[in-house]
C-alpha positions in Angstrom: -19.6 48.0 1.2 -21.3 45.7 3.7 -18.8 43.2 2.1 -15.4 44.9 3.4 -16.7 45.7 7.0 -16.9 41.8 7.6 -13.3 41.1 7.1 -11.9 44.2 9.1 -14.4 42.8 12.2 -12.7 39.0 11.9 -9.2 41.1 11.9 -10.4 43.1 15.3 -11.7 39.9 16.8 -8.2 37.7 16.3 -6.3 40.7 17.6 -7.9 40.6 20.4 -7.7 37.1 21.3 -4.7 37.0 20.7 -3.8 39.8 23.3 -6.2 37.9 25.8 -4.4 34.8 25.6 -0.9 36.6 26.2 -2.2 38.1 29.1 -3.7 35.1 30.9 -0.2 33.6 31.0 -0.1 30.4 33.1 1.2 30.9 36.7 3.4 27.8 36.7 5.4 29.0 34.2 6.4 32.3 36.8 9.4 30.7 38.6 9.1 30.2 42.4 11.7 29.7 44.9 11.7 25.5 45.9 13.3 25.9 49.4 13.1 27.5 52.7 16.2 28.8 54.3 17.3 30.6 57.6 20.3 31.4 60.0 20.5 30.4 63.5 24.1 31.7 64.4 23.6 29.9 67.8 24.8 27.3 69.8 24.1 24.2 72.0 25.9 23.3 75.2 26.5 21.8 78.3 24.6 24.4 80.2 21.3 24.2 78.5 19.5 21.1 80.0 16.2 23.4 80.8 16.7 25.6 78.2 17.0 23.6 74.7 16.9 24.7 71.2 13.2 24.7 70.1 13.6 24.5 65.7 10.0 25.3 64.6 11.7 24.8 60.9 8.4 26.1 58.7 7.4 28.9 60.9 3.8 27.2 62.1 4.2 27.3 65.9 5.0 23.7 65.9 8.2 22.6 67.0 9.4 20.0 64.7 13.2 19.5 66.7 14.6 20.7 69.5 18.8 20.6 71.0 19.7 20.3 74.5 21.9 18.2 76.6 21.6 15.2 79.7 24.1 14.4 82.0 24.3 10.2 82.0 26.3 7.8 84.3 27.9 5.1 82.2 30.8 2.8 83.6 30.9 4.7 86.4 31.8 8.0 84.6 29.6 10.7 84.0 28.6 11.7 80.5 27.4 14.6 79.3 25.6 13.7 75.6 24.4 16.4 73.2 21.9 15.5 71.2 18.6 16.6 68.8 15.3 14.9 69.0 11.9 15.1 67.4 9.1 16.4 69.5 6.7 13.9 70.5 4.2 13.1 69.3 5.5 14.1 65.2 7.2 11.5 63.3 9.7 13.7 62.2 13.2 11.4 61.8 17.5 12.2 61.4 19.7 10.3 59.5 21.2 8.1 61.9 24.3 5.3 61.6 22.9 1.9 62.9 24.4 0.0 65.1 24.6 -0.5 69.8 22.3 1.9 71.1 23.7 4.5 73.8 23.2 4.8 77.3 20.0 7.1 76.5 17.9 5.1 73.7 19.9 6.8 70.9 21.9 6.7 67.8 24.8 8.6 66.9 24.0 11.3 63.8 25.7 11.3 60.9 28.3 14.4 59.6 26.9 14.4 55.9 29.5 16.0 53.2 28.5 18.9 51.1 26.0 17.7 48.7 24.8 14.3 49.8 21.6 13.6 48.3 18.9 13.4 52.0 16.2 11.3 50.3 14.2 8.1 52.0 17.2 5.8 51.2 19.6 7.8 52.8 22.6 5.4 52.2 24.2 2.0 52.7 25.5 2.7 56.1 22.9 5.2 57.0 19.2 5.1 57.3 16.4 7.3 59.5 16.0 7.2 63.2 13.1 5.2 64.5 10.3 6.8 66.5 11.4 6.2 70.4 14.5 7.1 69.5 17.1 10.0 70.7 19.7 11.5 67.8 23.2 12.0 69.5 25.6 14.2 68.6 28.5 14.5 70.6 29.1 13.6 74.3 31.4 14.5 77.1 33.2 12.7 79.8 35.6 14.7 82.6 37.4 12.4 85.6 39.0 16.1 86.4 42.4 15.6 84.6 41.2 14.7 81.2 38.3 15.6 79.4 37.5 12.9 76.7 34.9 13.3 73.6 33.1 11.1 71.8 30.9 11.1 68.4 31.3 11.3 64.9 31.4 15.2 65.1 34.3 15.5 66.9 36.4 18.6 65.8 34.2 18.6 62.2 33.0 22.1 60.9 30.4 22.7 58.6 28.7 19.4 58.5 25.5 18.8 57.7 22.4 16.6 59.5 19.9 14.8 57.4 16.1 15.9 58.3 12.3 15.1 57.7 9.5 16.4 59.3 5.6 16.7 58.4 3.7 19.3 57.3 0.5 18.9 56.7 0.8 15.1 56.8 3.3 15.2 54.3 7.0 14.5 54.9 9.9 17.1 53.5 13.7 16.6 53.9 15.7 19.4 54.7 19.2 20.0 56.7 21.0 21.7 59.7 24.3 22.7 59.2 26.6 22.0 62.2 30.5 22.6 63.4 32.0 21.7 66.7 35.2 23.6 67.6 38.0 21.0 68.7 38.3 20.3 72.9 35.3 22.5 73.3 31.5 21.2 74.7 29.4 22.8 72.9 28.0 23.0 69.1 27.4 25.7 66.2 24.3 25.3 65.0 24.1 27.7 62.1 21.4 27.3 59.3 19.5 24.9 57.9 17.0 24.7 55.1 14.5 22.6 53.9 12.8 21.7 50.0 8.9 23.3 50.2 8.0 20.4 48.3 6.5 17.3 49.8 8.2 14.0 49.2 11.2 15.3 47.3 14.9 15.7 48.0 17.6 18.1 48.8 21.2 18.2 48.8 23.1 19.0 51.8 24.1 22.6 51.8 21.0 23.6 48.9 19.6 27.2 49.4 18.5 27.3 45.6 
């Protein structure tokens, strides 16, 4: 009798192993969602030189960008630039095209296509905007009779601007998607979204 009882117990004890190990399931293995997203649905323009666009982009109370406008003389014309820039003292950089530097310590920012891939190399004609420097995105001359623009997003819709910024101490890339409507000074700024994880990429336009 005593004989039989001992293989019934070993039975009870592997069953319920076995049902502890199912239940103590990994949590990696429960899939999480890799990026932040939101809408903005908003816009930028020439009428917003004390009242900018703050972009706190993960929610912390830290502003990580900010959109407003500056009214420069250049040639002896006036010209109205649009532009985003990081807010001192973060690091936080925009994919930028080299080349002169504008009247106010800036680059011009790049359009990016659907997909591109923002990483640290950004591309062969592209790279990340220094720290003293602005990120321009359109700008705006009027001698009364003709108003003339100027930028690479001239009359582009639903383009897409290259971002990093730090949280906690750690860079993520993310986007801000962008359209300005032909003959008009002023800017869409519509979403944007950024990967949760540190040091890794997204493509332009990736909500999931």
């Amino acid at each position: 009798m005593f004989r039989r009882i001992i293989p019934l117990i070993t039975v009870l004890l592997l069953f319920v192993a076995c049902k502890k190990e199912k239940a103590y399931k990994p949590a990696e293995d429960i899939p999480t969602n890799k990026y932040y997203y939101k809408t903005l649905n908003t816009n930028i323009d020439s009428l917003q030189y004390n009242h900018p666009l703050l972009l706190d982009l993960n929610a912390d109370e830290v502003i990580d960008f900010y959109l407003s406008s500056v009214l420069l003389e250049n040639n002896d014309r006036p010209y109205l630039y649009l532009f985003i820039n990081r807010k001192t003292p973060n690091q936080n950089k925009i994919i930028v095209r080299p080349g002169e530097e504008l009247p106010l310590n800036a680059l011009w920012a790049i359009p990016l296509e659907k997909n591109f891939k923002i990483w640290e190399n950004a591309s062969a004609d592209a790279q990340w905007s220094d720290d003293q420097q602005k990120t321009a995105l359109l700008n705006v001359t009027d001698d009364g009779s003709i108003r003339t623009f100027g930028g690479e997003w001239i009359g582009k819709k639903d383009k897409y601007l290259g971002l990093k910024f730090k949280i906690a101490g750690k860079y993520h890339y993310g986007w801000l998607r962008i359209s300005h409507k032909a003959n008009e000074a002023k800017l869409a700024i519509l979403d944007y979204a950024y990967n949760k994880e540190p040091e890794t990429s997204i493509l332009a336009g990736q909500t999931q």
